[in-house]
C-alpha positions in Angstrom: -31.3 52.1 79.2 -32.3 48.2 79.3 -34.4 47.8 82.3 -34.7 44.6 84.2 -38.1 43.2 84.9 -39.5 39.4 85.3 -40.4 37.5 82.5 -43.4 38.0 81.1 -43.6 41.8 82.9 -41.7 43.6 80.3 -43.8 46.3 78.3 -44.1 46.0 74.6 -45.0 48.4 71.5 -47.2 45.9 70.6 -50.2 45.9 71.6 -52.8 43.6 70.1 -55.2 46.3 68.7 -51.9 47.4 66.6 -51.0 43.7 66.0 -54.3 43.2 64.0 -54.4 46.7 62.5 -51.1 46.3 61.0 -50.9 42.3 60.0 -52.2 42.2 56.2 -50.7 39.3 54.7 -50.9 38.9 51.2 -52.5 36.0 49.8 -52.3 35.9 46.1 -51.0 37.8 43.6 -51.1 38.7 39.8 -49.8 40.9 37.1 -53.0 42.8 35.8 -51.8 44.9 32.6 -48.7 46.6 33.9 -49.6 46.6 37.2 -49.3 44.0 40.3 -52.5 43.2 42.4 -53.1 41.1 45.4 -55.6 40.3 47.7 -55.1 40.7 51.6 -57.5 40.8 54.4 -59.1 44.0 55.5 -59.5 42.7 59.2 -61.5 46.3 60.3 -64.1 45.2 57.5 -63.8 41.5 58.0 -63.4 40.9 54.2 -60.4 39.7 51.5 -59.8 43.0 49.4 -57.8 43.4 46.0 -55.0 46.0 46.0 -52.6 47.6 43.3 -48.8 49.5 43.3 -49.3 52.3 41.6 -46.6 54.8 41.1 -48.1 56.8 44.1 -48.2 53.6 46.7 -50.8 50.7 47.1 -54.6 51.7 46.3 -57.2 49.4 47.1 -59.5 48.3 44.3 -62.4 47.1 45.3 -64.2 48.6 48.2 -66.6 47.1 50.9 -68.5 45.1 50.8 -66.7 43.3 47.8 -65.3 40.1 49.9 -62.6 38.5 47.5 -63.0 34.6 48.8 -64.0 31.2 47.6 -66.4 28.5 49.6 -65.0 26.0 48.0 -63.6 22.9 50.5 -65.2 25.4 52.9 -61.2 26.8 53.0 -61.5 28.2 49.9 -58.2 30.0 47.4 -57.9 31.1 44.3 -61.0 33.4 44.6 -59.4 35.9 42.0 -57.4 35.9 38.6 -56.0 38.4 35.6 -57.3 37.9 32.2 -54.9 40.8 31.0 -56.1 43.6 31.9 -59.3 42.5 33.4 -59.8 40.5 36.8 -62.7 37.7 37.5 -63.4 37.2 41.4 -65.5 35.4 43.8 -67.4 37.7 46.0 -68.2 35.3 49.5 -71.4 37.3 50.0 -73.4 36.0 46.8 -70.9 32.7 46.1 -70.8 34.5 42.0 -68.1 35.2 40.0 -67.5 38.5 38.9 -65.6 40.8 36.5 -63.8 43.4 36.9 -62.8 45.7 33.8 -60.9 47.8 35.4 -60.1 49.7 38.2 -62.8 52.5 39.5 -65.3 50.1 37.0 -68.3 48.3 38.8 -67.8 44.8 38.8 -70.2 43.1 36.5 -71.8 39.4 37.5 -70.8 36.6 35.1 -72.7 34.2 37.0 -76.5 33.8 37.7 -77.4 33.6 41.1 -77.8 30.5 42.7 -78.0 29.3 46.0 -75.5 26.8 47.5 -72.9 27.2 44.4 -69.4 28.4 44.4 -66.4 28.6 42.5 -62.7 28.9 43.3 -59.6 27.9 41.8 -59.8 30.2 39.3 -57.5 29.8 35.9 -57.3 32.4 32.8 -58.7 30.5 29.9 -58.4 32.3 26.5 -61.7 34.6 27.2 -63.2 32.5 30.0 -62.0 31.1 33.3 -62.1 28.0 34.8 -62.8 27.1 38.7 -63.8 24.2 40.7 -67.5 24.5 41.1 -69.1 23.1 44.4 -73.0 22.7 44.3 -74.9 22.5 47.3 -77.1 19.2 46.2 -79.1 18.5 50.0 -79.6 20.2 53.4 -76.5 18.0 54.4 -72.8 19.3 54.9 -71.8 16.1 52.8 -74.5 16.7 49.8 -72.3 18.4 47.2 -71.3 17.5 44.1 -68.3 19.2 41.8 -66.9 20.1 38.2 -64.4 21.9 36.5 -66.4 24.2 34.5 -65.9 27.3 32.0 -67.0 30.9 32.4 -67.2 33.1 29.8 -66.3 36.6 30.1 -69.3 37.8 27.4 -71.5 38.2 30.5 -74.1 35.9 29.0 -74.2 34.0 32.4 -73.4 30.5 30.9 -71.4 27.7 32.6 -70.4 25.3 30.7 -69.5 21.8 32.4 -65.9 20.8 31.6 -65.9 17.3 33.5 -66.6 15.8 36.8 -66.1 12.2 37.5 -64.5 12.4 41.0 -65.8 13.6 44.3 -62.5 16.6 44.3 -61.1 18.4 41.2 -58.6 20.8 41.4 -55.8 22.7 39.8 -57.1 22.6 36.4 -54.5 23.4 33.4 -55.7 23.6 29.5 -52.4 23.0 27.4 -51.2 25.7 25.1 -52.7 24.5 22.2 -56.2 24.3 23.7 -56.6 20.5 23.2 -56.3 18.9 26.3 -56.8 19.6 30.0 -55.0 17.8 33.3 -56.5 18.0 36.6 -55.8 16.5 39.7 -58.8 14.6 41.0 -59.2 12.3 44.4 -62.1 10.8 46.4 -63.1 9.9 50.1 -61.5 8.9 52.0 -58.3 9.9 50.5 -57.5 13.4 51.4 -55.0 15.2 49.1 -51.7 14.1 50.7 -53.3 10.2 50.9 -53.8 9.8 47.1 -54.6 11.6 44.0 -54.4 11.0 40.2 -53.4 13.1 37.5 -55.9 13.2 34.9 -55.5 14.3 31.1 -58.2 15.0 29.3 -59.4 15.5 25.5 -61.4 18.7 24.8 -64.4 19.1 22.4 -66.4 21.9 22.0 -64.7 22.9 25.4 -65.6 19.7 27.1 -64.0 16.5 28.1 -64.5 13.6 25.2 -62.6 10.9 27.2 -59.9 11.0 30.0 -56.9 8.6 31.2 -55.0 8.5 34.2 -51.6 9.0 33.9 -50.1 9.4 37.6 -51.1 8.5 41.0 -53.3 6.5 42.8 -54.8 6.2 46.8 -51.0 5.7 47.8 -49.3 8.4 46.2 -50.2 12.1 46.0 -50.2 14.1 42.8 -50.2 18.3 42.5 -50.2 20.9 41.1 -49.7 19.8 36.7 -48.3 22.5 34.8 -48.2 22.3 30.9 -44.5 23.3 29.7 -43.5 25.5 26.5 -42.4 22.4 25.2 -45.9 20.3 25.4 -44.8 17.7 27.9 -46.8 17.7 31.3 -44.8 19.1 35.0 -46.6 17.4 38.0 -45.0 17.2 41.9 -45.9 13.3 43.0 -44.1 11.8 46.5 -43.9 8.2 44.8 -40.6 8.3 46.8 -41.9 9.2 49.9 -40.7 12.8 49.0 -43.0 15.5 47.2 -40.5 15.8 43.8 -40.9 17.3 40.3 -41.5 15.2 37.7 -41.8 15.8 33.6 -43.9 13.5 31.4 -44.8 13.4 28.0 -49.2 12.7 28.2 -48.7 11.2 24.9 -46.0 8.3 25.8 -46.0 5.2 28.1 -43.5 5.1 30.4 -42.5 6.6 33.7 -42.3 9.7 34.6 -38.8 11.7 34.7 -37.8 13.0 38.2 -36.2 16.4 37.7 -34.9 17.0 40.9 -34.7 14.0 43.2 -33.7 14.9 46.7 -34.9 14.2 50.3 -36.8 17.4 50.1 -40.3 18.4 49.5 -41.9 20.3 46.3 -45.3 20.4 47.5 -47.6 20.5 50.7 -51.1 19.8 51.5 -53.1 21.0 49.6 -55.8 23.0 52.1 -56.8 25.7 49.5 -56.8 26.1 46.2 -54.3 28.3 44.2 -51.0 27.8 45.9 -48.2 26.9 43.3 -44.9 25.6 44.7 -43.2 25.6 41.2 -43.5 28.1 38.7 -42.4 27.4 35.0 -40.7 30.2 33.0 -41.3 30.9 29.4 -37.7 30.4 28.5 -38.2 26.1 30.1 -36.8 27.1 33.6 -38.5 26.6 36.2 -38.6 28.2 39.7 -39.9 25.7 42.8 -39.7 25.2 46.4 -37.2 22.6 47.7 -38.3 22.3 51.9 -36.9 20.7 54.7 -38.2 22.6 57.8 -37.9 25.6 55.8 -37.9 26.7 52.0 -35.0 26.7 49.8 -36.3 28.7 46.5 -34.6 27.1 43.8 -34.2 28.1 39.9 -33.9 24.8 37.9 -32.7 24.4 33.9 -33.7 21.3 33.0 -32.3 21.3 29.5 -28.7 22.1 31.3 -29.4 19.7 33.9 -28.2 22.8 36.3 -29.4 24.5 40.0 -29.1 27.7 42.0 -30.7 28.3 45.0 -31.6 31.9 45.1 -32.8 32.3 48.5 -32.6 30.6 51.6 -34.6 30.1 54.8 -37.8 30.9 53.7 -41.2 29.6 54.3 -44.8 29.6 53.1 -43.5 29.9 49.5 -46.1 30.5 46.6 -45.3 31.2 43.1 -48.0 34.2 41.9 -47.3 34.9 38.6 -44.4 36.0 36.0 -44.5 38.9 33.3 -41.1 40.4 31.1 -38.5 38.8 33.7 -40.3 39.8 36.3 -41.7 36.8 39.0 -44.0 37.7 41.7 -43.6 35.4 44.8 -45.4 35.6 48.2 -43.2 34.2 51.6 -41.8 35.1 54.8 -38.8 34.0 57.0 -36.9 34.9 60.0 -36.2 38.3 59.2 -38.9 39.3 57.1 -43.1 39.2 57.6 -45.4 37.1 55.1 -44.8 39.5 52.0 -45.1 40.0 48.3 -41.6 40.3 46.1 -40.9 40.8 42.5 -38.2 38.3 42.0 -35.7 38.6 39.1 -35.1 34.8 38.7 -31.5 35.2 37.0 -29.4 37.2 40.2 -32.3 36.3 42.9 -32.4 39.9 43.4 -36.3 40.4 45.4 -37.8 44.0 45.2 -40.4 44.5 48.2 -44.0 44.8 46.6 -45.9 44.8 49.8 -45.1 44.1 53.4 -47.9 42.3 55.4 -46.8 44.1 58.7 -47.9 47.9 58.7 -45.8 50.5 61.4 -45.1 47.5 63.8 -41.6 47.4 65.7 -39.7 44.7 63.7 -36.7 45.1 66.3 -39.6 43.6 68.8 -39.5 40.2 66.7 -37.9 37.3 67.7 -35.1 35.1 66.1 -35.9 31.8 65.0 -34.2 28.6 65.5 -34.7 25.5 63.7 -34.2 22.5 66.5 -34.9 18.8 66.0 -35.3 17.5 69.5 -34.9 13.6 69.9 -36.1 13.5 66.6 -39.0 15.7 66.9 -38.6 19.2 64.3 -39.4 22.7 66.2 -38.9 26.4 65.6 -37.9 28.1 68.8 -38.6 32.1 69.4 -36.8 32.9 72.5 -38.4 36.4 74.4 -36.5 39.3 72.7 -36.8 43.2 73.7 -34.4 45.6 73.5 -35.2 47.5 76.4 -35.7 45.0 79.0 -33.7 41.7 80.5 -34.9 39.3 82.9 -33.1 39.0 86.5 -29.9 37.1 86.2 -30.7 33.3 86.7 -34.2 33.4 85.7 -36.0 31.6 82.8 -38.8 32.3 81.2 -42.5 30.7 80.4 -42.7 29.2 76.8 -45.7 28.4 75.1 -45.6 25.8 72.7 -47.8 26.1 69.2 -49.8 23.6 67.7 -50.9 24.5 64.4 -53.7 23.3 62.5 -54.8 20.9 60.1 -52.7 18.4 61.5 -51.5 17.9 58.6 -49.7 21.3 57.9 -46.2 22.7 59.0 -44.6 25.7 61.4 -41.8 27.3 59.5 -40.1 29.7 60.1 -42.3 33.5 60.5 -41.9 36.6 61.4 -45.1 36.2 63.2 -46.6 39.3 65.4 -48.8 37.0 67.4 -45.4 35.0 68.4 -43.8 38.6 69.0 -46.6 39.8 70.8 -45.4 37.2 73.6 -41.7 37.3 73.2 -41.7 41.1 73.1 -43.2 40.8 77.1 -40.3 37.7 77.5 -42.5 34.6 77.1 -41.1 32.2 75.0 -42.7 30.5 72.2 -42.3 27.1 70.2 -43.8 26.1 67.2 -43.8 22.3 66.8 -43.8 20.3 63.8 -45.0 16.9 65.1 -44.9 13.5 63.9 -47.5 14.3 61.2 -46.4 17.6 59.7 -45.5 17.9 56.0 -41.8 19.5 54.9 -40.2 15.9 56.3 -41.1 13.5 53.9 -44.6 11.3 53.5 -42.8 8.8 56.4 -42.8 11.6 58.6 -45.9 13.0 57.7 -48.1 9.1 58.6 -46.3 9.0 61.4 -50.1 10.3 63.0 -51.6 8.0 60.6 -54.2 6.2 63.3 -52.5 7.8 66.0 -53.9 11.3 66.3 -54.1 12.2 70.1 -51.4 10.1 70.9 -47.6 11.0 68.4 -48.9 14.5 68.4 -49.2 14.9 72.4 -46.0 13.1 72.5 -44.0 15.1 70.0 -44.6 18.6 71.8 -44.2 17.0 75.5 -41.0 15.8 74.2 -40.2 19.3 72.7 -41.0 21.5 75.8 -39.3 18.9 78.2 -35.8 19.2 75.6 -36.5 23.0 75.9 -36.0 22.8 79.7 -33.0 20.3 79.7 -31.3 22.6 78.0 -32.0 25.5 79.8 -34.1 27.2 77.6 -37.6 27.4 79.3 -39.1 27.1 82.6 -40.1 23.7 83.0 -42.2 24.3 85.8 -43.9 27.4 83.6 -44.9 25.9 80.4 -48.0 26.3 78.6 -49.6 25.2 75.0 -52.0 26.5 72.9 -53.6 25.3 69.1 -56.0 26.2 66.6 -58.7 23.5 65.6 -56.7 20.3 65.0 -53.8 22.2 67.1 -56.9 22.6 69.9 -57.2 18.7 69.8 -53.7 18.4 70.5 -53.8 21.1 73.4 -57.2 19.8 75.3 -55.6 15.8 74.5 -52.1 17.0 76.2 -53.9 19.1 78.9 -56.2 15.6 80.3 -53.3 13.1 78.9 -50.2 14.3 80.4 -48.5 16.4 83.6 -45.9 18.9 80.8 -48.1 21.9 80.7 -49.5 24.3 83.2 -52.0 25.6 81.3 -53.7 25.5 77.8 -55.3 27.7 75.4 -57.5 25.8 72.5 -58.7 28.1 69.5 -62.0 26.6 68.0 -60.3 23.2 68.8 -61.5 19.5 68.6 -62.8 18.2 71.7 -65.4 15.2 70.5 -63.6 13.6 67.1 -67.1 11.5 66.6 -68.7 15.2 65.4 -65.7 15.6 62.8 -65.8 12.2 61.6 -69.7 12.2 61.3 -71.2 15.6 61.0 -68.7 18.1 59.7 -68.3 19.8 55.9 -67.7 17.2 53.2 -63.7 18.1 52.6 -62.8 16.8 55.4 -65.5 14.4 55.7 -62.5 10.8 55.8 -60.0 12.8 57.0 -60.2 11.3 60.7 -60.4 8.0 58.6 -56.7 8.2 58.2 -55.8 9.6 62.1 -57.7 7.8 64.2 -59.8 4.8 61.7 -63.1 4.3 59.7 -65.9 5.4 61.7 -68.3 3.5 63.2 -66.1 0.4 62.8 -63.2 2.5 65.3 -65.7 3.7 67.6 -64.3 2.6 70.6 -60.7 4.3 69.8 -62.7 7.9 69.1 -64.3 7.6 72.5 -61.0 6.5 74.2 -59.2 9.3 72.0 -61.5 12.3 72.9 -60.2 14.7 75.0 -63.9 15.3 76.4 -63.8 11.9 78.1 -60.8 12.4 79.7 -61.3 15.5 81.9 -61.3 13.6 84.4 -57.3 13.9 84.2 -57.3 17.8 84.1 -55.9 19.8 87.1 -55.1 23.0 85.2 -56.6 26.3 83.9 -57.9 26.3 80.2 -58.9 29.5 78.1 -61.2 28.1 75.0 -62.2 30.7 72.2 -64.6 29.7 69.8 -66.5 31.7 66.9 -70.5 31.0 66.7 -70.6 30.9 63.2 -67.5 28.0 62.9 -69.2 25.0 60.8 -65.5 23.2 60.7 -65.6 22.6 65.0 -69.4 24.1 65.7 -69.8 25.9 69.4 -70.9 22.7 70.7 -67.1 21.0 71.1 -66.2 24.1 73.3 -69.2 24.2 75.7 -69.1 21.2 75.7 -65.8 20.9 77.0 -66.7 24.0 79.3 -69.6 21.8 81.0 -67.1 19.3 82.0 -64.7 21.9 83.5 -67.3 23.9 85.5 -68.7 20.4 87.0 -65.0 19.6 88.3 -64.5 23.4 89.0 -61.1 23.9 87.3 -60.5 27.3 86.0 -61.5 28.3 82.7 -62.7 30.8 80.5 -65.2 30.8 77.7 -65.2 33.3 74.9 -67.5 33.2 72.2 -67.3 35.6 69.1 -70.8 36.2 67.1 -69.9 36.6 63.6 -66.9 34.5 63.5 -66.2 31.0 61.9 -63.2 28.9 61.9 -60.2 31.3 62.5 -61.0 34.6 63.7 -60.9 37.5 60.9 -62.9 40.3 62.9 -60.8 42.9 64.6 -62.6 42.5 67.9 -62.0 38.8 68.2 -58.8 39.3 67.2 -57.9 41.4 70.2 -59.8 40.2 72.6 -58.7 36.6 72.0 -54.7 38.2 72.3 -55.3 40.2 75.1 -57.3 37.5 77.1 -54.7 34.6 76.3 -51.9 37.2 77.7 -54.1 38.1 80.9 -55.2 34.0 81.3 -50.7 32.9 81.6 -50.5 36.0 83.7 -52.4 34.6 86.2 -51.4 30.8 85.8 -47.6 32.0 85.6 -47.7 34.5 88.5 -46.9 37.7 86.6 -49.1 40.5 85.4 -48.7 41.4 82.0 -49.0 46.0 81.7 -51.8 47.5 80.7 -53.6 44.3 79.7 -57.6 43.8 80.8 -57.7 41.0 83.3 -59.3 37.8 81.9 -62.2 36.7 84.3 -61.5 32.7 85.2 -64.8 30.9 86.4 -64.8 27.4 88.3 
């Protein structure tokens, strides 16, 4: 029986206690022996731990307090990696690497202890590994210095410098012969998608003699180099204006050849380390990622000149690993939750490895949609539960979703936060505003110097389209963002009249902090959004949404973790000051223990629940069985 209830009042299997105990996504994955492993987050422990498949079902590996993550670019990725039948990791606690023999051994340390040094990005290397090494040189979030460097398994505790030269390093390949190394290197204020160069190195005694460019530059952004079976270099470069696959030979002059040239992106920005979007096979195929809005996973023969897209509609694509025809990939779409597959790359056929949704109600989930909306690319979730329907003539809240970075992209998900709404018939829309990579570098600097101002517009002009047509309630729409995304909420809540209410996760309320006090990454990156800093001064102060409360008539929710050093406590309270002295309603929750993106169960529920209670009481309904969220004025 389908029972008929407002918007927003329908009851839901999901609950947000069983949305955080049963959301595990994996993160990376490897063949180790003749078995898979991955790591995926234990939320209940608040750690990254390594799993297997074993004939039985999946095992865990290494128990608490072992926390499989990487410091590095304080985001961190590719904190783990198989040397056969052994795996090296980064444990967070101690910032070593160490190895793991195998499984029910004690990891050993390979590293000596040393304060203010990490290592990620880790890459098999005969009987060593090599990682990015960060190294804490000051008390300042900007004093750091960084090399590619060699570890040897032997447990001697050496680290042998491979070569610096560069502020970033990253994705380091040695060629199959062992004589040369590429790398990717870039410096302020470039960030990864600005400008990088491929670098090619010659190794001696395990070092690098000398080095040449051979790609790139501070207008055009080089990835992910990939040494093929026949000798010649693979590299992804948008020298179009499009992240493409390119083949060189590192010996030769000459350009590089475009192997698949389309309006469609092989790559993405490059927030952690250890994310492949192409995948070379030993045969010379190669599998890659062809996106626009969402992933096309493509096998190319370049000797045959020939295509096949093997699966559509996908999103968050990352090429893990291959072993005996056998390719492990990690993704998720509509229909399906961010999983791991063992792909055979000649039918496309994918075998389910690991699910990153536990016991949760997929028939709860929502559809999604791809729209472009006067130009603007969304993915809409319209409120989906089979046992309830809204009273004829009725349409529902929507919240629209501003995710992070800014530079980064929706897709399309099988999300349980999103279905966590939708199941209870609120609407959600994730926007991919001017700024947002999977559309092309033109696309992507749309925001370039005008942070706070394309973004804002983009998702007005989304919600506003999704009320024209009929969609949403226009007069019962809300937005909500993560960091970045929590600029773009607080700048659209004092800028504009669209939303009714606003919900800003660890977000950006002072730029001036990010620009000139926050971890060295990111350092330039508002540089390129809103302009050099001091010289643009004037535009951060007219750009901050702290300055502007002043234009704010409507409830905000802020949640912020104590322990964020990305967007410290002191943007939120900030902003809360300004709301208590012009007694709007709002809500402050602060998590102890939590940095920048909640990982804690606790948080993780209480931040749902109070975001669900918080548009119950703007939106005039009142969500079951959900704690009511105190507002203060």
């Amino acid at each position: 029986m389908v029972i008929t209830a407002p918007y927003g009042e329908w009851r839901s299997p999901l609950t947000a206690a069983s949305v955080a105990a049963g959301s595990h996504a994996p993160d990376s994955a490897r063949f180790v022996g003749d078995e898979v492993w991955w790591a995926e987050p234990v939320t209940a422990e608040r750690r990254v731990g390594l799993f297997r498949r074993t004939q039985t079902g999946v095992e865990a590996v290494l128990a608490a307090p072992w926390n499989v993550r990487s410091a590095v670019h304080e985001y961190g990725g590719g904190a783990w990696t198989a040397v056969g039948s052994r795996v090296v990791f980064s444990h967070l606690a101690d910032g070593r690497l160490h190895l793991l023999n195998a499984a029910g051994d004690e990891p050993v340390p390979l590293t000596r202890q040393e304060d203010g040094v990490a290592f990620g990005g880790l890459v098999p290397a005969g009987e060593a590994v090599l990682a990015v090494r960060e190294q804490r040189t000051g008390g300042g979030p900007q004093d750091v210095a960084r090399d590619l460097v060699l570890v040897p398994l032997d447990g001697s505790g050496d680290v042998v410098s491979v070569v610096a030269g560069s502020r970033f390093l990253a994705q380091p390949r040695i060629s199959p012969d062992g004589s040369r190394i590429a790398w990717i290197a870039w410096d302020h204020p470039n960030m990864p998608w600005d400008g990088t160069e491929l670098r090619v190195g010659e190794l001696v005694d395990g070092r690098v003699a000398s080095w040449r460019t051979l790609l790139g530059g501070p207008t055009e952004s080089v990835l992910q180099p990939e040494w093929l079976p026949d000798g010649r270099l693979a590299v992804i470069s948008d020298r179009t204006g499009w992240w493409n696959l390119y083949r060189l030979d590192p010996s030769a002059e000459g350009e590089p050849e475009a192997l698949l040239p389309a309006e469609r992106e092989t790559g993405g920005p490059l927030w952690v380390l250890g994310t492949r979007w192409y995948l070379p096979l030993p045969d010379g195929r190669i599998l890659l990622t062809s996106t626009f809005g969402a992933d096309d996973q493509v096998l190319l023969d370049p000797a045959r000149g020939t295509t096949v897209v093997l699966r559509h509609d996908r999103s968050d694509t990352s090429w893990e690993d291959v072993r005996d025809g056998r390719v492990l990939v990690i993704d998720q779409s509509a229909s399906d939750p961010v999983s791991l597959w063992s792909l055979d790359p000649d039918t496309g056929a994918a075998a389910l490895v690991r699910s990153g949704v536990d016991d949760l109600p997929l028939e709860q989930f929502p559809a999604a949609e791809l729209m472009e909306i006067d130009g603007v690319h969304a993915v809409v979730y319209r409120p989906r539960n089979p046992g309830f329907q809204a009273p004829e003539g009725s349409l529902p809240p929507f919240v629209a979703f501003v995710h992070g970075g800014p530079t980064g992209r929706a897709g399309v998900r099988t999300n349980p936060a999103y279905a966590y709404y939708t199941s209870r018939g609120i609407g959600v829309v994730d926007v991919d505003h001017g700024g947002s990579t999977g559309y092309g570098r033109a696309y992507r600097e749309r925001l370039r110097g005008q942070w706070g101002v394309v973004d804002v517009q983009d998702v007005v002009t989304v919600v506003r389209g999704l009320a024209e047509r009929g969609i949403a309630d226009g007069a019962r729409l809300a937005i909500e963002g993560g960091s970045a995304g929590g600029w773009t909420v607080l700048s659209a809540l004092t800028r504009t009249d669209a939303f009714s209410a606003g919900v800003s996760r660890y977000g950006v309320a002072d730029a001036v902090a990010i620009a000139t006090d926050t971890h060295d990454f990111e350092a330039h990156y508002t540089d390129g959004l809103i302009g050099p800093y001091p010289e643009a001064a004037e535009r951060y102060r007219e750009r901050a949404p702290i300055n502007h409360v002043d234009g704010l008539s409507v409830p905000v929710l802020l949640l912020q973790g104590l322990e964020d050093r990305v967007v410290p406590p002191s943007q939120s309270r900030r902003f809360r000051d300004a709301l208590a002295a012009r007694r709007i309603p709002h809500a402050l929750i602060e998590y102890p223990g939590e940095g920048h993106g909640f990982r804690g169960r606790d948080a993780l529920v209480s931040s749902r629940e109070a975001a669900l209670s918080f548009y119950g009481q703007v939106f005039g309904f009142t969500p079951p069985d959900i704690p009511v969220l105190e507002l203060e004025r």
